[in-house]
N, C-alpha and C positions, 0 to 999 in steps of 0.2 A: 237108285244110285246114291252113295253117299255123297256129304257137301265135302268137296275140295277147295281148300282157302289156300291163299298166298302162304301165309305164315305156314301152314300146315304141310304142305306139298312144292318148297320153293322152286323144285327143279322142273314143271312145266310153264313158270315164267324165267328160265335163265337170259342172264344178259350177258353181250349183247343180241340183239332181236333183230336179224336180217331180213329185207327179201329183196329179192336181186335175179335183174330180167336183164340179157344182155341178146345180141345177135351181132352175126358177120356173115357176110356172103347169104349163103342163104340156111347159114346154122344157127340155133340159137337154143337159149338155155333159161329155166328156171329154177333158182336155187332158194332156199328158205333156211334159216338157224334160229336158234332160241324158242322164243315163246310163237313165234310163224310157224316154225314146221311142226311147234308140239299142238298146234290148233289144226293144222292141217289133216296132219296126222289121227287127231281125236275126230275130227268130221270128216273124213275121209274126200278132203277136198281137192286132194292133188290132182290136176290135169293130166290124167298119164301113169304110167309109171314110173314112180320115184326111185333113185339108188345114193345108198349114205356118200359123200366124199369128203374131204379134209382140204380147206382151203385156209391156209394163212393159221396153223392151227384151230382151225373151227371146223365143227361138225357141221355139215348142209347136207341135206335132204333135194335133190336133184333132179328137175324133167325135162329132157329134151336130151341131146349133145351137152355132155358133162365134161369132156376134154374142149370143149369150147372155152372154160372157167379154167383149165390148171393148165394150159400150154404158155401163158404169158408171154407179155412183149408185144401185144398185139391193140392196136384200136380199133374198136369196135365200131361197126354202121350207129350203131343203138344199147343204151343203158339204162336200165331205171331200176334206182335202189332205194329202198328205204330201213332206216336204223332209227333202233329202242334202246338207249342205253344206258335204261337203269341201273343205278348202285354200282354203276362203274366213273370211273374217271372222266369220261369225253371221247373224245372222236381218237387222240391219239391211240386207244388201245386196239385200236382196229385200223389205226393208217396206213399202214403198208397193204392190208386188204385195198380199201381205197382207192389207193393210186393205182390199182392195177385197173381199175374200168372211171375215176372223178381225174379231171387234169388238174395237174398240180397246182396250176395258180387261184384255185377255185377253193381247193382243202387248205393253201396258206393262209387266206385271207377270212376265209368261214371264222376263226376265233375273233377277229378285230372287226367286226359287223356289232352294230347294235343291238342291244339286248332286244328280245319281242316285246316287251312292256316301253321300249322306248318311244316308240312312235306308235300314241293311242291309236284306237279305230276311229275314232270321232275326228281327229284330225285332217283336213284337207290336203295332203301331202303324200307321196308314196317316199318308198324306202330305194335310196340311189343303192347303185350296184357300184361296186370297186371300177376305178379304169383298168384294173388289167384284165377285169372281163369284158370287157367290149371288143377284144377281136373273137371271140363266141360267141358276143350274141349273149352273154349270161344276164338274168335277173334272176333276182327272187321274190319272195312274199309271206308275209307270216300268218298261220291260221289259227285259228282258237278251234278249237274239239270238243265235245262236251259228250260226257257221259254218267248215266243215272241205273246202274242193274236192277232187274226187279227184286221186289225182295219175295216172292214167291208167294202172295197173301198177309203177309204182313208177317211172315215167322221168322224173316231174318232183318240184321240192321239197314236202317236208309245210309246209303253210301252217294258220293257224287264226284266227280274229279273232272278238269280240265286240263289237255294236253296243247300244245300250242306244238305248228309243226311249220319247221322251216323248210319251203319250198324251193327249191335253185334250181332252172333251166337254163341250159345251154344248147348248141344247137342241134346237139346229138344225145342228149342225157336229161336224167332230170332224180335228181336227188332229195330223198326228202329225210327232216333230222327230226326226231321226236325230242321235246322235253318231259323230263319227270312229268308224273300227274302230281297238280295241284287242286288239293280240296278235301274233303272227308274221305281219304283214302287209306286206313288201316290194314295191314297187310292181314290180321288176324278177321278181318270182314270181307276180303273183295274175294269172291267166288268166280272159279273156274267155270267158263276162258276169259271173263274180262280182264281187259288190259287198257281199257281205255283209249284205244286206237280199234279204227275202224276194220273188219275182216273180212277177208277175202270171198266171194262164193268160186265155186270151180268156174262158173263163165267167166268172173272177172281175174282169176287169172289165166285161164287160156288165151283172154284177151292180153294181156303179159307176155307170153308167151310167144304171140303170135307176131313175128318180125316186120310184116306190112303196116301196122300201127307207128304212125310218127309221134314224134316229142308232144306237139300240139294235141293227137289226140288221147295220148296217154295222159297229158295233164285235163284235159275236157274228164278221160276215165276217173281222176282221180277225186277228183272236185267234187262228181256226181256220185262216190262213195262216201264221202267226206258228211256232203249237205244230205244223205241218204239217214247217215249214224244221226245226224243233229236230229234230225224229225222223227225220227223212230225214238228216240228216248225222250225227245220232248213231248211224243204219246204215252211212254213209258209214265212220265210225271202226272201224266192226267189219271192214269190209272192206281199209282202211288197215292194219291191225295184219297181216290175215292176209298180205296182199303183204308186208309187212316181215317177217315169219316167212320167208316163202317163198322168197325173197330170199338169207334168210339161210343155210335150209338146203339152197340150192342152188350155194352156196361153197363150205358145210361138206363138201360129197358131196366135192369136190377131193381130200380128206384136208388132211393136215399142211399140203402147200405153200398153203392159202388162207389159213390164217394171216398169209400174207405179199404179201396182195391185199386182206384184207378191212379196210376202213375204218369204224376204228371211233369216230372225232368224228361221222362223217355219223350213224352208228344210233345213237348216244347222242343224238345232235342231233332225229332224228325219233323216237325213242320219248320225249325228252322234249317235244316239240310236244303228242304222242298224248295222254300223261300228265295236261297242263295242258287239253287241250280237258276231257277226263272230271271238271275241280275249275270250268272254265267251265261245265258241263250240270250239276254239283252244283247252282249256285247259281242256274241256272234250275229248275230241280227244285225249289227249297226257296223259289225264287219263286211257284210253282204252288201249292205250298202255303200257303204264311203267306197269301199274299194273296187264296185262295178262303175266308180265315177272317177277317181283317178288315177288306178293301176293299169300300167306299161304294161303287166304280164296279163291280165286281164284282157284289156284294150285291143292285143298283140293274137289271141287265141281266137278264132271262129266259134261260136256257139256257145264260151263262157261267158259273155258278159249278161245273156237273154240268161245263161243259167240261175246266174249271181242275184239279178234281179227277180227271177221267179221264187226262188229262196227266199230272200229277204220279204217279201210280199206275206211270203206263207208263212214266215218265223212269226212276222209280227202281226198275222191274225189270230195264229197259235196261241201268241202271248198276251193277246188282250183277253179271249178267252180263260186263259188259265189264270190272271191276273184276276179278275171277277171271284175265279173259286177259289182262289189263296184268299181273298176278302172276306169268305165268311167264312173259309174254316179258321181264318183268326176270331172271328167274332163267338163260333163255336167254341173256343179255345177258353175265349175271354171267359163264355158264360159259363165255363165248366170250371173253371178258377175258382170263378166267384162263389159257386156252388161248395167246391170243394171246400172253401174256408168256411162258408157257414154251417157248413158240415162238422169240422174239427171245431169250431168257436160252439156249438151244439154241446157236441160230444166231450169237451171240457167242461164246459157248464155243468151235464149232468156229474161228470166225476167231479167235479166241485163238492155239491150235492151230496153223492155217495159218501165222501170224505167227512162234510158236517155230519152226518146220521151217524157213523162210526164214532167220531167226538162225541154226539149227545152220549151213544149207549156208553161209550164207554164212562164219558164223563160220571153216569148216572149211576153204573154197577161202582165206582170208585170212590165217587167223593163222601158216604157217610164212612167207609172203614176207614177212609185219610181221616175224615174228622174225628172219630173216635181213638184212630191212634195218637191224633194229636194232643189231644185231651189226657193218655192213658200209657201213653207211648206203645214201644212193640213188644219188648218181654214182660209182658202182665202175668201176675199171682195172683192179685186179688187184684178188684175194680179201684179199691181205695184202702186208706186203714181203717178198720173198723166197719167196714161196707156188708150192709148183708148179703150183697149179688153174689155169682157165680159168673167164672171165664162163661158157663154156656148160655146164661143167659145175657151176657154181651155180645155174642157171636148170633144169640137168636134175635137180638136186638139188631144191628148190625143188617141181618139178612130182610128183616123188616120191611126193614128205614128202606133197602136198596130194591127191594122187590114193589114199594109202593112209586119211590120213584121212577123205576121204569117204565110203571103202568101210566104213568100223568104223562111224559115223554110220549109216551107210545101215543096214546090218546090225541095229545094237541098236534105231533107230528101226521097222525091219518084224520086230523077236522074234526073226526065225530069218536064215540065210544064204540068200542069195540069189543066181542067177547073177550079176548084175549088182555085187552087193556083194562077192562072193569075188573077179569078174575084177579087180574096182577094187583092190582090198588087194595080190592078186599084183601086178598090173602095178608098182605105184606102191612092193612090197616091192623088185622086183627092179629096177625103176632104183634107189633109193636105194641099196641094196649095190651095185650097179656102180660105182655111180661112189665112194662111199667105199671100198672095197677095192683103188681105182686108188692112194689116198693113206696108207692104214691099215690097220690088222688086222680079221680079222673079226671079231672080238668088238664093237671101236668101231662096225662097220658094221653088225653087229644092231641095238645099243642105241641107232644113230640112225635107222635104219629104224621102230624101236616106236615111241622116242622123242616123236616126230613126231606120230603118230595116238593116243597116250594123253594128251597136253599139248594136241590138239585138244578129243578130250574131257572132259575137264576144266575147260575154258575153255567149252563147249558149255552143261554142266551149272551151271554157275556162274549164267552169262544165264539160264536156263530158272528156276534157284531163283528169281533177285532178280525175274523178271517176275511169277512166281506169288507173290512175298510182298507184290510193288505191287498184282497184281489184288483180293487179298484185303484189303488195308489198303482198298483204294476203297470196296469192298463191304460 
């Protein structure tokens, strides 16, 4: 199956993102829109037979009693809906839906509630509810969500996001409001179905569905999908670290030359993703707890509060655990660093190196023809006035000088003599004296023969100081 990404395929996450369980008498209805019923739909989750209807101009996907939803005017025994509504405006663009199953003092007041980052998890305090909810019985609660997708082996990006979902019961209903995902969530990285809200299986929603289920136990159902998604991706994380190990230590096997393959923005990049989900499961973790110690709605439910606590027990054995292996794949991290730089600090060094040897040679083939031009200039006729030479025996001169110099280069650069470097020196000794012994004594014709190949070196060594006195000034 190909990958389907957000960016790529926007229309199986469309906003907004319903799903909506309503009953009366002994009718009752489940409806799904957006990215619900295109999950549903893809896992063939529906309870039932599903039929498309139009409510409030929106497309829903429908099982049970579907004129239960478009007869309006009616209150219902039982409601429970929950909305995603990404990359739209807010609640108002779905208000009138709304009102038709949330009572209106409940969707006035939802904007003028505090933000969910207002009132920490760590704080000893729950979050009051309006007084016009108190002839229903309304509270609420705020939850943090966490979500980590796999990256299938490590062939796609580490992605992570946290949804926070406002929960509102009343005595007949129970509403839940998603916020955006915050976190490393790229629209062009999150692959199809995640949305970072928790999904549905067919039992839990026929348990939806199913109209004998009160307020209390739908929120008990909801809780225990909720704390179901946090522990399944905080396995998720355990298995993400070890491919990113594995990963790593299957470069390493290379030797040395993976140094100079292995990318290390990408694993700095996903071990710190990894790092920031385990301070995301911190503060649901310490959601589990403050809040099975002083939440009304908590407090107020049978069976949630032993939940909340068995949760938080198990987040934070999860996380001391994974908190251990985050400690040495930073240390892993560390060591591959460090590797990595004396790897390049290496491999400059030698091109340091390679760079001087190109100077020597080149130094060495150049500097008697500079010197003879200097002496002679470049358009030569004759060597001098009155000169007995010939241009060819300056030119055979010339070749000499430069072929004996290379040999003495060649030579002190490899320690010892070498065929190559002894024929260079001869050759390049015995034209030089040929041809000055045509014009001079041999004494002169020694001392230009050396001449030549000790003035190269010298000039060799020169360059080689000032380049190592510049490398070290940088450094």
């Amino acid at each position: 199956m190909d990958l389907v990404t957000q960016s790529g395929s926007p229309e199986r996450w469309l906003s907004p993102s319903i799903l909506l369980a309503a009953a009366f008498d002994t009718r009752s209805a489940l409806a799904s829109a957006g990215w619900f019923a295109s999950l549903f739909e893809w896992e063939d989750r529906f309870p039932g037979h599903h039929v498309p209807i139009l409510i409030e101009h929106l497309n829903f996907e429908v099982v049970g009693d579907s004129t239960l939803l478009t007869d309006g005017g009616r209150q219902f025994d039982l409601v429970h809906i929950e909305v995603a509504l990404d990359g739209t405006p807010g609640l108002p663009t779905i208000d009138a839906l709304l009102r038709q199953f949330v009572p209106s003092c409940i969707l006035d007041e939802l904007p003028n509630l505090p933000d969910y980052a207002a009132v920490t998890v760590n704080s000893n305090r729950d979050t009051e509810a309006p007084e016009s909810w108190a002839a229903l019985g309304a509270s609420f609660i705020d939850v943090p969500v966490n979500t980590l997708p796999s990256t299938r082996g490590g062939s796609l990006a580490v992605i992570s996001a946290t949804r926070w979902a406002r929960v509102v019961r009343w005595n007949v209903g129970l509403l839940v409001v998603w916020t955006p995902p915050n976190g490393y969530w790229n629209a062009i990285d999150v692959r199809w179905p995640h949305h970072a809200i928790p999904s549905r299986k067919r039992e839990s929603l026929a348990m939806m569905l199913d109209d004998s289920r009160t307020v209390d136990a739908r929120l008990l159902d909801w809780f225990r999908e909720a704390s179901a998604h946090e522990r399944y991706f905080l396995g998720t994380w355990t298995t993400e670290l070890e491919v990113w190990e594995s990963q790593l230590f299957a470069q390493l096997a290379r030797g040395q030359q993976a140094y100079s393959t292995i990318n290390l923005p990408t694993l700095q990049r996903d071990i710190g993703v990894l790092a920031g989900y385990l301070d995301r499961v911190r503060v649901s973790q310490r959601f589990y707890l403050r809040r099975a110690e002083v939440s009304a709605v908590v407090g107020g439910v049978p069976g949630l509060q032993d939940l909340f606590n068995d949760v938080q027990q198990h987040l934070g054995a999860d996380l001391r655990q994974a908190r251990e292996s985050l400690r040495s794949a930073f240390e892993l991290l560390s060591s591959v660093s460090q590797g990595a730089q004396a790897y390049a600090a290496a491999e400059s060094q030698k091109g340091q190196e390679r760079l001087n040897k190109v100077l020597t040679a080149v130094t060495a083939v150049l500097f008697v023809p500079t010197l003879v031009a200097g002496v002679y200039g470049t358009n030569v006729r004759e060597l001098s006035p009155g000169s007995s030479g010939s241009l060819l025996e300056l030119f055979a001169l010339m070749f000499g000088l430069s072929l004996s110099s290379i040999g003495v280069l060649t030579w002190g650069r490899a320690g010892k003599p070498t065929l190559w470097s002894g024929t260079t020196c001869v050759i390049g000794l015995l034209v030089t004296v040929a041809v000055v012994l045509r014009h001079s004594s041999p004494v002169a014709a020694v001392l230009v023969g050396l001449g030549g190949p000790i003035l190269a070196v010298l000039l060799a060594l020169t360059l080689q100081f000032v380049t190592r006195l510049s490398n070290a000034r940088s450094h």
